[in-house]
Each structure stands twice: as C-alpha cells, then as structure tokens.
VEXDREN-2710 file (C-alpha; in Angstrom, 1 decimal):
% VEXDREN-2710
k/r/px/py/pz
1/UNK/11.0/97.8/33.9
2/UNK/13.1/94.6/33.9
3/UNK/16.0/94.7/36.3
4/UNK/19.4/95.4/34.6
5/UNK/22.7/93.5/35.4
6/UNK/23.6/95.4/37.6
7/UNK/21.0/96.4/39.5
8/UNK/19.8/92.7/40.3
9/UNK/23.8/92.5/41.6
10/UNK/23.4/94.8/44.1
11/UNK/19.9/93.6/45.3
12/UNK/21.5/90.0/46.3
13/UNK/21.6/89.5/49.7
14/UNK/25.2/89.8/51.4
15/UNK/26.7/86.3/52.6
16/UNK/27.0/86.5/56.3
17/UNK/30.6/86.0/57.9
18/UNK/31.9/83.0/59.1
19/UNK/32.4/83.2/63.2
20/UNK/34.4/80.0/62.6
21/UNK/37.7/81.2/60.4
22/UNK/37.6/84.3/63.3
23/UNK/38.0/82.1/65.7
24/UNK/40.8/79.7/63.6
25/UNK/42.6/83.1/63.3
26/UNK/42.2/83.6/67.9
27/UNK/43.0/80.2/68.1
28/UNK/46.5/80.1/66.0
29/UNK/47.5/83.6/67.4
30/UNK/47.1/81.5/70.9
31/UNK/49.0/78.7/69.6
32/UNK/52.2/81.3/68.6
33/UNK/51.9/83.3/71.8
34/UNK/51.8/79.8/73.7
35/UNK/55.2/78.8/71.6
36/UNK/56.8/81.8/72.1
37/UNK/56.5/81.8/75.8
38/UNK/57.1/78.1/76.0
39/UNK/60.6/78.7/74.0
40/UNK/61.4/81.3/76.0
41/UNK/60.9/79.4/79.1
42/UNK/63.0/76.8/77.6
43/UNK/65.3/79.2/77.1
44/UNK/65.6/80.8/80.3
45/UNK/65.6/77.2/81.9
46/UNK/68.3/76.5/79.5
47/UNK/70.6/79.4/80.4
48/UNK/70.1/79.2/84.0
49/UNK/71.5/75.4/83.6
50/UNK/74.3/76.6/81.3
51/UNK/75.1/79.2/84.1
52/UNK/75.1/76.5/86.6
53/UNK/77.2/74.3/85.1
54/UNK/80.0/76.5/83.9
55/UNK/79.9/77.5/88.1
56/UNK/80.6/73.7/88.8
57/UNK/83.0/73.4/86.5
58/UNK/85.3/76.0/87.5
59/UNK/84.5/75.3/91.4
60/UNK/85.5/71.7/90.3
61/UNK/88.8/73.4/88.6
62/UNK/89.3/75.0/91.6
63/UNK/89.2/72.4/94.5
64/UNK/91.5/70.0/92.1
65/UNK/94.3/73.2/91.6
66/UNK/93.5/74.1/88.5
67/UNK/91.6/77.3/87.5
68/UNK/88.9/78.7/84.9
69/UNK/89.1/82.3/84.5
70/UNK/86.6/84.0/81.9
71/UNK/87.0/87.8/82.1
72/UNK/84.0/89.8/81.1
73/UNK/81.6/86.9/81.4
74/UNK/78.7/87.1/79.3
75/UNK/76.0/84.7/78.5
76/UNK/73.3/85.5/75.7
77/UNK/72.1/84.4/72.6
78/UNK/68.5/84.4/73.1
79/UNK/66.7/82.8/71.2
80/UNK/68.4/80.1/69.2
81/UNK/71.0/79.5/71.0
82/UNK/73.5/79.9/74.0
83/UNK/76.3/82.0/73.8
84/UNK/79.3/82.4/76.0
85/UNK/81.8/85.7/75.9
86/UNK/84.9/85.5/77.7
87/UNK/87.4/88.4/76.9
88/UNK/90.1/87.1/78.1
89/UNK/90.1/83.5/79.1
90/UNK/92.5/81.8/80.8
91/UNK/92.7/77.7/81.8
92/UNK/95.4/76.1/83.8
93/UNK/95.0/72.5/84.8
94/UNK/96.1/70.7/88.5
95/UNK/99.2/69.7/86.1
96/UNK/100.3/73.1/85.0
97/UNK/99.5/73.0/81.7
98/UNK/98.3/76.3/81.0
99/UNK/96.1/78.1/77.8
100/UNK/95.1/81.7/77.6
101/UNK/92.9/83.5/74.8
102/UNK/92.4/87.0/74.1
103/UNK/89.0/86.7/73.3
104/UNK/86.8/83.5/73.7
105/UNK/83.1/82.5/72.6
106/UNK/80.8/79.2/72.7
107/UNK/78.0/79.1/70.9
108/UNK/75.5/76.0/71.3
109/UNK/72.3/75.6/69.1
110/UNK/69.1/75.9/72.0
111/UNK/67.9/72.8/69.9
112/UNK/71.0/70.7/69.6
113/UNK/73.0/71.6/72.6
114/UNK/75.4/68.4/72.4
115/UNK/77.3/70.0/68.7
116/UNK/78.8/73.2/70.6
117/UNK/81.2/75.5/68.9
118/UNK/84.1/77.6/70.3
119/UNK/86.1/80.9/68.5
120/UNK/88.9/82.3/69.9
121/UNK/90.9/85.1/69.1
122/UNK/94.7/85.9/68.8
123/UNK/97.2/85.6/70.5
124/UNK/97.0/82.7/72.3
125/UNK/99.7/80.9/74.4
126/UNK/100.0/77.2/75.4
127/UNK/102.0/75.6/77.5
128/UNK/101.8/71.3/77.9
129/UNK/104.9/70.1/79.2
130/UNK/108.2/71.4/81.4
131/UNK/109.7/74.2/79.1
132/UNK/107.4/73.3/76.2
133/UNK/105.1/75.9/74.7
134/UNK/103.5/77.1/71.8
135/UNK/102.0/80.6/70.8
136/UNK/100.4/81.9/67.5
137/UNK/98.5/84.2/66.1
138/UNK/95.6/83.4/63.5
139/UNK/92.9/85.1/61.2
140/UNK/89.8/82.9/62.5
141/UNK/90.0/80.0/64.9
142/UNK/87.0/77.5/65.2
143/UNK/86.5/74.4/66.9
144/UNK/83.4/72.3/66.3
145/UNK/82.7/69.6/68.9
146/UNK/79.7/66.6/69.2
147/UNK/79.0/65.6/72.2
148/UNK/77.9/62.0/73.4
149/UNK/76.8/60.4/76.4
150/UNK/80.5/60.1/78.1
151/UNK/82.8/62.1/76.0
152/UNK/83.4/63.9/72.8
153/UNK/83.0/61.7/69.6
154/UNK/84.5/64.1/66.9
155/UNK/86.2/67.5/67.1
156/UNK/87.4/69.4/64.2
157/UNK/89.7/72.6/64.7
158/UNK/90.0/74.7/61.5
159/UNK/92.6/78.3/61.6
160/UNK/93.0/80.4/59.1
161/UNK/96.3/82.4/58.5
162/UNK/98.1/80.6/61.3
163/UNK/101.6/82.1/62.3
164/UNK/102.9/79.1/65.5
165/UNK/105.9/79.3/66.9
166/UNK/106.6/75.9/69.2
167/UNK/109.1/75.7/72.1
168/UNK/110.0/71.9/72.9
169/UNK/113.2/70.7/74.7
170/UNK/116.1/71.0/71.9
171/UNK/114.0/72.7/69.2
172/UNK/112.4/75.6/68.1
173/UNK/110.2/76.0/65.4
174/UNK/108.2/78.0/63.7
175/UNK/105.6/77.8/60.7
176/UNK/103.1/80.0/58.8
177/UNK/100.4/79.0/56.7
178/UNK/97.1/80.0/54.6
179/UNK/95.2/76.9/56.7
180/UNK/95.5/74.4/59.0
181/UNK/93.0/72.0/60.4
182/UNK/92.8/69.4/62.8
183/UNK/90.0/66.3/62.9
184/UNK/89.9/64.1/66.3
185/UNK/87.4/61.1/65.9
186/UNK/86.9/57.7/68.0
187/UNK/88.1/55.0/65.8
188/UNK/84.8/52.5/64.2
189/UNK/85.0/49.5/66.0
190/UNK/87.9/50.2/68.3
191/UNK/86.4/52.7/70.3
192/UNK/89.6/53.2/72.6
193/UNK/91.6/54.6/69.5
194/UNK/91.3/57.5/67.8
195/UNK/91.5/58.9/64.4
196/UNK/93.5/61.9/63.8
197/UNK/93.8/63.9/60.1
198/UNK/96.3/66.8/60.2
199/UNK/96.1/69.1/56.8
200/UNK/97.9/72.7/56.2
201/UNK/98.3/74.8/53.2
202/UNK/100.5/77.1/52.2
203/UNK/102.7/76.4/54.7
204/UNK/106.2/78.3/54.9
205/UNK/109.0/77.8/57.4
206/UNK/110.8/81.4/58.4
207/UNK/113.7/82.3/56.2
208/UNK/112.9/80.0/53.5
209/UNK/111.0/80.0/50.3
210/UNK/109.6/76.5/50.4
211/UNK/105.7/76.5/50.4
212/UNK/104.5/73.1/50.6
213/UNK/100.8/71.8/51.3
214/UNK/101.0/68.8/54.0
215/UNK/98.5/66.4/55.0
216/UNK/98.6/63.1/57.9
217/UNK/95.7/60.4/58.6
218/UNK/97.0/58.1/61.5
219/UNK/95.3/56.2/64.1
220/UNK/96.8/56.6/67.6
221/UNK/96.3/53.5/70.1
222/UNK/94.2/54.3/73.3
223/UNK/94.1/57.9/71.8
224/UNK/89.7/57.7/72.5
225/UNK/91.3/59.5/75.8
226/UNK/92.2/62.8/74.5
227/UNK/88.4/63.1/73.8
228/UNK/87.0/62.1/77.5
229/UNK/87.5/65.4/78.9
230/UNK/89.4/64.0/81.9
231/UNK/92.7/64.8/81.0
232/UNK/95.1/62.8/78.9
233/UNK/99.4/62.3/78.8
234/UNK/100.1/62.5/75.1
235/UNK/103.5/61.7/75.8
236/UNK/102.6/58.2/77.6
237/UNK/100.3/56.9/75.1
238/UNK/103.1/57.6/72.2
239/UNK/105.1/55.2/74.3
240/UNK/103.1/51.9/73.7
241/UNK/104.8/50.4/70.8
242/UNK/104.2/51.1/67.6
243/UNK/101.5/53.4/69.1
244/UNK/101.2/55.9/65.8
245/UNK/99.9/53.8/62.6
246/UNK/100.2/56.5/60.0
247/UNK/97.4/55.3/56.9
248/UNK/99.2/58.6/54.9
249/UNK/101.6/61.2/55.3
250/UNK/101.9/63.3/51.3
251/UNK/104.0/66.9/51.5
252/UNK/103.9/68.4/48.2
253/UNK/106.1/71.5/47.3
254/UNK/106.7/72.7/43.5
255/UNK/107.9/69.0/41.9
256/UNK/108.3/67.2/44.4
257/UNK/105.4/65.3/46.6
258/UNK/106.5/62.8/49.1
259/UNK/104.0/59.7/50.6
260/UNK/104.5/57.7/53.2
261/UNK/103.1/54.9/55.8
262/UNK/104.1/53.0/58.8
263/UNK/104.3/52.8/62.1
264/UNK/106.0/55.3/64.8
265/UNK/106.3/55.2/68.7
266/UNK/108.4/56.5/71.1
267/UNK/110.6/54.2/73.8
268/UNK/110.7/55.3/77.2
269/UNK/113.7/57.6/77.4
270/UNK/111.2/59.5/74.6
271/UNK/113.1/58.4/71.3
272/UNK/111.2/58.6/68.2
273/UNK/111.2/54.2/66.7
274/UNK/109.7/52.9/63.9
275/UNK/109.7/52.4/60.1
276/UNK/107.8/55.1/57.4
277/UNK/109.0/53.8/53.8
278/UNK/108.9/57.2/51.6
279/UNK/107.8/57.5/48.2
280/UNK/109.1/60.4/46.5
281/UNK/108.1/61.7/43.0
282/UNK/111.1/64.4/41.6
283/UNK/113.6/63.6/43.9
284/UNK/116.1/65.1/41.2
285/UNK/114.8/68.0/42.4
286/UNK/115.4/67.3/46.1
287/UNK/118.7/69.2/45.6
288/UNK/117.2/72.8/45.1
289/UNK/114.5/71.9/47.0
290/UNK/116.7/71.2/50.1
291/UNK/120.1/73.6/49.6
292/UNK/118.6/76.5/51.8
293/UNK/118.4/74.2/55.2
294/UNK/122.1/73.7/54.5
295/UNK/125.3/76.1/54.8
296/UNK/126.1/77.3/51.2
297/UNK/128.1/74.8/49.4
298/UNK/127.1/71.8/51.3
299/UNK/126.9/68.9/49.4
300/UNK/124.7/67.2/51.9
301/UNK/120.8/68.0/49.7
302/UNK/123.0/66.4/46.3
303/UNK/124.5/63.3/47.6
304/UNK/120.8/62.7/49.4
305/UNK/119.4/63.2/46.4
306/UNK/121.9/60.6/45.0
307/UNK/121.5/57.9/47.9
308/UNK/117.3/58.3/47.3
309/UNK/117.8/57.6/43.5
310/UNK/120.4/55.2/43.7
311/UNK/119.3/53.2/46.6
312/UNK/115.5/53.4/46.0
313/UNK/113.0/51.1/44.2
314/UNK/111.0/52.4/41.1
315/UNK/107.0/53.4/41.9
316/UNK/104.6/55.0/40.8
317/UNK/102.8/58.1/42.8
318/UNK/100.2/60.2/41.3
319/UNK/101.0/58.2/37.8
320/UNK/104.4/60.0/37.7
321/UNK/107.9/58.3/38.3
322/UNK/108.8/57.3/41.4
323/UNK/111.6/55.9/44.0
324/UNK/110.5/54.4/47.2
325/UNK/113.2/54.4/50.0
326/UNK/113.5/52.8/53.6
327/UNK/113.1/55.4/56.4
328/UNK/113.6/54.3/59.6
329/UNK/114.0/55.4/63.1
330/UNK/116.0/54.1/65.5
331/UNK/116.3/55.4/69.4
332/UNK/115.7/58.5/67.8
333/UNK/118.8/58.1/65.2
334/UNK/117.0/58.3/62.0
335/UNK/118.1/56.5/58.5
336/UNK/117.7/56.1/55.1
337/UNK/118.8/52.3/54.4
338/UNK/122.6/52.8/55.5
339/UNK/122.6/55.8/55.1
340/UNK/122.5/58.4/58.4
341/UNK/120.2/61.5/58.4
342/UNK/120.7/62.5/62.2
343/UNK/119.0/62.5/65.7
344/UNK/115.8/63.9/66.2
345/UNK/115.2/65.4/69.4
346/UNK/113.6/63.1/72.5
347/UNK/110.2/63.9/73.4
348/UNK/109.8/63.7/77.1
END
C-alpha cells in the first residue's frame, strides 16, 4: 500500500538541535549579567565619589567660614543617575551671603554627569548684600547647569508661578508672575563675558492691574565670573564703565510695547549711568497705562505722554507707529531729553 501524505510526514527523520544557538542564548545572558554588574559597579563607584565630594565641599565651606547644611541627606537614584535630597538646605558663604530651601534635589545623569540639574522647593530666602534680600515662593523651580573643565559654561533657571518680593537699600519691591527664566552663558569669543537673557510672563506688580510680558538680552563685561563657582561681586563688575551692553530690552502690556538698547554701568558711589534710547509703540496710551503709579489727579503719566510724543522721533516697531526718545541716566538722575523722571536708588 503506497504511503499516504501523511504518513510519509511522520516517517521523516527529526532534525537534530543546534548546540550552537543554546550556547549563543548562555553566552548573551553572560554578556547582560556581566553589564548589569559592571553598571552597577559603576554606579556604586560613582556614588561613593559623589559622597566624597559633597564631604569636601562642605569641609572646604567650613574651614573658609562659610557653611553647607543639607538636612535629611539622601543620595539615590540607582541606576541612571545620582540623586541628592536635602530637606531643608541651607548655604551661607565666608561673605554672609546666605540661601535657604525648603526642600532641595540634584539629579545628574550616571552617563553624563557634567549636565546636573537642581529643584528646589518654596519658600526660599536670599540674602547678597548688607540689608539686601529677596524671598519668594514658586510652583516649580529648576536649574539646568553644563559643566566644563574649569567652570560652568551655561545655566538656565526656569520658575513657574513666581511670587518675589526684593529688599534693597531705598526700595522695596515686589512682583508676581506666570514664568520667569533666567539663561547665563560665556560670551563666543570673549570668554571673560557673559551672556545673560531675562524673560517673565504675566508679570503683575501688587496693587495694580498692569500685566505686562518682559524680556532682556545683555552682555555683562567680565561677567564669565559668576559662572567659576569661586564666588563673584556683582556689584563691582557693574562698576567698569559701560559694563551692561543691553542687545534688547521689549516690555509689552495691552497697546503699548516698549524696546530699547544701550549701554548701563554704575560709578563708584553705585549710581546707575548710561544711555538706553526707548522706542515706544502707543504711547497715547501711556496715560492710562501709567495713572495708577500716580496719586489720583496727577498729571504727571499725561504730560509724559506729551513730552514722549512731542519730543520723540517717528519709528517703526513691530510695523506699527512709533516714537523713539532719549533715555538717559546720569549719577543715578534719570532723563528723558530735558525732561526729569527722578533718582533711582544707588546700588551699593
């Protein structure tokens, strides 16, 4: 009887198994064990020199009267990357200047240690000079730094909801927002500057209800400093002359958007000098823009208006009519051409 189909199918002989894919199988489970313990031994090496350096730093703190003081210290992250918990933290340097944080993390890739970024938590409380402070309170705070060989080469500080009050001698203020972010960079080819972008949104002062949106790019001379780590007076480096070029200042609030660029500095006694020629697109609405900063009745916001339009040059900004008008400042007396707008406050 002839074999069927079927039956001559299950007479073939079975295909022995291959020892060799077993053994590919052995040898790559080998290779991901070996990984996994390498990594984690890269790791742990990685935390223990994490551990040691955070020791030396606030040792170092310590013997030049300054202090580092992380409460609740914890230091995780296993396995991509390092994390540090404070909860609080509180830095003060030999100088006084003082920070504290209710709540504090780093968080550094294991793979790319040198881009490290910080959180903190509100409230917070500065304080940078005699009788000058500043405390806030915020949504989210981050802070993305990249490292390089010697010093910091960008940082970039982003808040959201951001409710600051600042205490300087001779003036208080305070100011709210939706955001507000701050971008520190070496300057290209001038490596001792630095580039500094300033933006906020929504941005309210109390008692008013003027929203504007702000934003500054400026270069500050010898300003590669405030990125070494070592310590830097903010306050002597705005005293080289014309120490602030300012590429763009714009404010925008309802009709009105102002522009402006120059240069600022301040002299020695801590006077704000300089020249930053305004553009200004609806000054006729200054007016009603300006009349709550004034007592009711004042006819101080109308005849500025006046003095802007009648003393200003036609521009364009944005493609919408414009006046452009001298500002200038003066041993802290600033101007507008002839016309007097008041002292602003020394910084010292």
């Amino acid at each position: 009887m002839p074999d069927t189909p079927a039956s001559t199918e299950s007479a073939a002989p079975q295909a022995p198994r291959r020892k060799g894919s077993r053994r590919g199988y052995i040898w790559l489970i080998a290779l991901v064990v070996l990984g996994i313990a390498l990594w984690s031994a890269y790791w742990t090496v990685a935390r223990g020199m994490a551990v040691d350096v955070l020791r030396n730093v606030t040792e170092a703190a310590r013997i030049e009267g300054g202090e580092i003081a992380c409460g609740g210290q914890r230091l995780g992250g296993f396995p991509f990357h390092l994390q540090l918990d404070c909860a609080p933290l509180s830095l003060r340097s030999p100088r006084g200047e003082s920070a504290g944080f209710d709540a504090f993390r780093a968080v550094a890739l294991a793979y790319n240690p040198w881009h490290v970024i910080l959180e903190a938590e509100s409230p917070a409380a500065m304080e940078f000079a005699p009788a000058s402070r500043l405390a806030g309170t915020w949504e989210t705070a981050r802070a993305s730094f990249r490292v390089g060989t010697s010093s910091v080469e960008r940082a970039d500080i982003e808040l959201t909801a951001p409710d600051l009050a600042l205490a300087l001698p001779g003036l208080d203020a305070e100011l709210a927002a939706s955001s507000a972010s701050l971008h520190l960079r070496q300057t290209p080819q001038r490596v001792s500057d630095a580039d500094i972008a300033v933006a906020l949104s929504g941005a309210a002062l109390p008692g008013a209800a003027l929203v504007l949106d702000a934003r500054a790019s400026l270069t500050l001379k010898g300003g590669a400093v405030l990125l070494s780590g070592r310590g830097a007076d903010l306050i002597a480096l705005l005293k080289n002359e014309e120490a602030v070029e300012v590429s763009e200042v714009r404010v925008s609030s309802g009709e009105v958007t102002v522009a402006a660029a120059g240069t600022l500095w301040i002299d020695p006694a801590g006077r704000l000098n300089g020249s930053l020629p305004l553009t200004i697109a609806g000054a006729d609405k200054l007016p009603a823009l300006l009349a709550p900063y004034f007592p009711e009745g004042s006819n101080v916001p109308a005849s500025l208006a006046g003095a802007v339009m009648g003393f200003g040059k036609p521009a364009e900004l944005d493609g919408a009519p414009a006046v452009t008008v001298p500002l200038a400042f003066d041993a802290g007396n600033a101007r507008i051409g002839i016309i007097p707008l008041g002292a602003v406050p020394p910084l010292r």
